[in-house]
NULO-446111 format. One line per 2 residues: number of its first residue (from 0); their letters; for each residue x, y, z of N, C-alpha, C. Coordinates in Angstrom, 2 decimals. Layout:
// NULO-446111
NUM	a	X Y Z X Y Z X Y Z; ...
***
This chain:
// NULO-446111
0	xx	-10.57 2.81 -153.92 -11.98 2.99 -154.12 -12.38 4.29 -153.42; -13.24 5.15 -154.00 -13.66 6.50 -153.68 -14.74 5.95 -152.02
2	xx	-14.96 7.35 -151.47 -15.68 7.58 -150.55 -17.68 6.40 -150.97; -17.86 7.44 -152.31 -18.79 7.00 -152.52 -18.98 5.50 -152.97
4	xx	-17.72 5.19 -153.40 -18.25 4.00 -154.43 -17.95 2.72 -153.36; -17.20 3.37 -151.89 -17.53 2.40 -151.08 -19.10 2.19 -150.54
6	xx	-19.90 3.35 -150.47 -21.14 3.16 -150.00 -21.90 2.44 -150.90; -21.74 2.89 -152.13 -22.85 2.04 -153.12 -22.58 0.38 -152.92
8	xx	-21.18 0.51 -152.89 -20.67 -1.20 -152.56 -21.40 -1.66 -151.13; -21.46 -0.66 -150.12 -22.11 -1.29 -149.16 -23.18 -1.69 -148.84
10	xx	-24.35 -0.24 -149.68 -25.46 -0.85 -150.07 -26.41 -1.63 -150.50; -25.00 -1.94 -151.38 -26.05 -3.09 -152.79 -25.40 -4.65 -151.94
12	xx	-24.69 -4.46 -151.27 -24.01 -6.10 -150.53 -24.77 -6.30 -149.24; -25.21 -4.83 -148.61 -26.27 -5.09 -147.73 -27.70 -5.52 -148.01
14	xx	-27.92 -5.10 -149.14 -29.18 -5.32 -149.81 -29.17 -7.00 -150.62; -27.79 -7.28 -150.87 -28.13 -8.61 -150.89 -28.09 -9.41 -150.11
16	xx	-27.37 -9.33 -149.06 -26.98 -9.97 -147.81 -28.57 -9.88 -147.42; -29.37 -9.51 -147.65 -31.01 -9.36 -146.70 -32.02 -10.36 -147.80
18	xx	-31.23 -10.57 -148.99 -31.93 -11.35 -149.45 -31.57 -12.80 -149.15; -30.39 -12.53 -149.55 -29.66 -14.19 -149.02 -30.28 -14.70 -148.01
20	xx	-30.38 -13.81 -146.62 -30.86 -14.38 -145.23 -32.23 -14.71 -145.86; -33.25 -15.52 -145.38 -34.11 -15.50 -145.02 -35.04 -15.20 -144.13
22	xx	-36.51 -14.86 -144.31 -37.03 -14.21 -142.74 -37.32 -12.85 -143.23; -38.06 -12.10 -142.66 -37.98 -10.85 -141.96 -36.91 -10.05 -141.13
24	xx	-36.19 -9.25 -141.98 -35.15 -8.52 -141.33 -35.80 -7.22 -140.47; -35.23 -6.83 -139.33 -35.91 -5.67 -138.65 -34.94 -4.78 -139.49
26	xx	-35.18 -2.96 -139.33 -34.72 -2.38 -140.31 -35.02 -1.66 -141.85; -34.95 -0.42 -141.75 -35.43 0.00 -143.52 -33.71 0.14 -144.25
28	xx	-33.98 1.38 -144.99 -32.72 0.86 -146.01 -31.67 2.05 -145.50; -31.82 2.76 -144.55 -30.61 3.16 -143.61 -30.26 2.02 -143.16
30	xx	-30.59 1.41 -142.20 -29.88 0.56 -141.14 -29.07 -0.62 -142.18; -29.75 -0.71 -143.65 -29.57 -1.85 -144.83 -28.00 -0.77 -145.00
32	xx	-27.69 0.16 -144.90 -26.93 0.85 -145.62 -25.52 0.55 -144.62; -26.19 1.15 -143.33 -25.02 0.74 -142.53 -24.57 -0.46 -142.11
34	xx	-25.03 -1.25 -141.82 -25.00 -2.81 -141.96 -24.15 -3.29 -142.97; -24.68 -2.95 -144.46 -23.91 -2.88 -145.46 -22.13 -2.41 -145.25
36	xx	-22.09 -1.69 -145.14 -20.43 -0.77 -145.09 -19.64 -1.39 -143.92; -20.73 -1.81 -142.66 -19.98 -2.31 -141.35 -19.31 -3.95 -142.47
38	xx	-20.69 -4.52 -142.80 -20.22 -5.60 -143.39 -18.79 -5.85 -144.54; -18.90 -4.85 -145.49 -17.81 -4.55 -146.03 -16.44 -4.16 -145.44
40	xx	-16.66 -3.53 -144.58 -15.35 -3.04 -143.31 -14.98 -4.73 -143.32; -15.77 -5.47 -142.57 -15.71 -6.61 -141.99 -15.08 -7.83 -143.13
42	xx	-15.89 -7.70 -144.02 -15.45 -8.93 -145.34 -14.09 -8.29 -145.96; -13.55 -6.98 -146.23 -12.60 -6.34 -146.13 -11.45 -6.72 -145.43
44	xx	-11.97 -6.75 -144.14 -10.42 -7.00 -143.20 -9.97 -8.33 -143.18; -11.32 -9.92 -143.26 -11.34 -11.13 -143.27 -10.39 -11.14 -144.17
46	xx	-10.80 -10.88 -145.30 -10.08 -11.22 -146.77 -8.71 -10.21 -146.84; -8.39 -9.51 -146.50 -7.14 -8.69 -146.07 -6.06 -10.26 -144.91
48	xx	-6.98 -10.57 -144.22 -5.89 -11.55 -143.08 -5.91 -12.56 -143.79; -7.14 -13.34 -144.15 -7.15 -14.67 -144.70 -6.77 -15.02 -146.14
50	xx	-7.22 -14.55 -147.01 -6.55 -14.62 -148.18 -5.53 -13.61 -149.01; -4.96 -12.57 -147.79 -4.23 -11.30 -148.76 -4.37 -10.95 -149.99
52	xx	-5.69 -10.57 -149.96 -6.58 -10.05 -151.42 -6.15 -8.62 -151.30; -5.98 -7.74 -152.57 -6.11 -6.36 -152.35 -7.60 -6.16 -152.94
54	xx	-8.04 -5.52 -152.28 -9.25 -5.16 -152.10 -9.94 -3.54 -152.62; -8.68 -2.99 -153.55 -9.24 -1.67 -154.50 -10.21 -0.95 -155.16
56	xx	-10.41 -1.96 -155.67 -11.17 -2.24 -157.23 -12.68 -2.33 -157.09; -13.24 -1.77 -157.59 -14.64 -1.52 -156.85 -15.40 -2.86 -157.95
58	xx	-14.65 -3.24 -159.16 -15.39 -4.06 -160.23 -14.83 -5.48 -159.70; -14.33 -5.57 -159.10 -13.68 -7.21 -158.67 -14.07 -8.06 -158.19
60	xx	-14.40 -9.15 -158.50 -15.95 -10.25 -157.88 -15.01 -10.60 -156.48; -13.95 -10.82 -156.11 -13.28 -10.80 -154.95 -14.02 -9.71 -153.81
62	xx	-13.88 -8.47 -154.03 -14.05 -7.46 -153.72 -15.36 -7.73 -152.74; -16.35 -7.94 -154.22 -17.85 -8.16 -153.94 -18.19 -9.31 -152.99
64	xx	-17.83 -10.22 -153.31 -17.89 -11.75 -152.73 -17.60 -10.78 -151.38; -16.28 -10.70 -150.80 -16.21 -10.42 -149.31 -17.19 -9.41 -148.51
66	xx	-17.34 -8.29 -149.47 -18.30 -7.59 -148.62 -19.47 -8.03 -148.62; -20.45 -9.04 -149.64 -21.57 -9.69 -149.30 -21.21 -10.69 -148.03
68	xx	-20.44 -11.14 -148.20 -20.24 -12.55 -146.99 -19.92 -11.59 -145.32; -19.55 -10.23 -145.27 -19.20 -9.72 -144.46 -20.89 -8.85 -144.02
70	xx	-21.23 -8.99 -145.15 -22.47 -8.28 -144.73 -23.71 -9.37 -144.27; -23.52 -10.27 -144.65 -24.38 -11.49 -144.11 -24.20 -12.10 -142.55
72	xx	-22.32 -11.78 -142.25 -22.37 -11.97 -140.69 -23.10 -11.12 -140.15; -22.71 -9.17 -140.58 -23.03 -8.30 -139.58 -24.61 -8.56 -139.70
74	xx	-25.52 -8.96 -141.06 -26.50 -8.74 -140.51 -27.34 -10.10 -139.40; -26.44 -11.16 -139.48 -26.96 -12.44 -138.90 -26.52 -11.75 -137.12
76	xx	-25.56 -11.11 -136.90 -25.17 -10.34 -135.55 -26.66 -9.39 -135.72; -26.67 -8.17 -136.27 -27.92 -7.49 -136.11 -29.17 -8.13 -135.76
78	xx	-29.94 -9.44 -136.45 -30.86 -10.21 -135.97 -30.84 -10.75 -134.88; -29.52 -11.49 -134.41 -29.58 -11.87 -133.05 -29.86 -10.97 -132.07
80	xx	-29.13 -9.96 -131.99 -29.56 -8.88 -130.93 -30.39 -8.25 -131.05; -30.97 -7.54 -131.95 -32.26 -7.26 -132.36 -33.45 -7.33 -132.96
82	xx	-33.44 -8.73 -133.67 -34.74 -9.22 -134.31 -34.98 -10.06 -133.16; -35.35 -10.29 -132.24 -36.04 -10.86 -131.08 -36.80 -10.17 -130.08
84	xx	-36.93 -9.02 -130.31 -37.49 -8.14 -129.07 -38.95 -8.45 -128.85; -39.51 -8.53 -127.72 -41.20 -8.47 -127.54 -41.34 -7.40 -127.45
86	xx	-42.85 -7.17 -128.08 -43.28 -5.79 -128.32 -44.52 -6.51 -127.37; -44.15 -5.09 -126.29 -45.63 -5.36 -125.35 -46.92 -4.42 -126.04
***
């Protein structure tokens, strides 16, 4: 998979991963972007150990599936540490 067509993958799995969650996510669609790609890194390597998927193919519902589910941890990690802050 190209440079880019990993970002669009990260984007659009971050962008669903924010729907999936519920709530108010802190964040615009940078932080959606990187979140995204961390998540894909992440659903990437899961599915690399746990199910020895190759993970190429930018059209592969495998593919997709992991980096949404990878992007739903990083962003459920992002909320914990940072959707709680008091604003004085």
């Amino acid at each position: 998979m190209s440079f880019f067509g990993f970002l669009i993958l990260g984007l659009i799995a971050g962008a669903i991963a924010r729907l999936i969650i519920p709530g108010k996510q802190a964040g615009g669609w940078v932080i959606t972007l990187i979140l995204g790609v961390v998540g894909a890194m992440l659903g990437g390597w899961i599915g690399g150990l746990l199910f020895t998927v190759n993970l190429t193919s930018f059209f592969s519902l495998s593919t997709w599936l992991l980096a949404i589910g990878g992007s739903v941890i990083v962003l459920l990690i992002y909320g914990l540490i940072f959707g709680r802050r008091a604003r004085n």
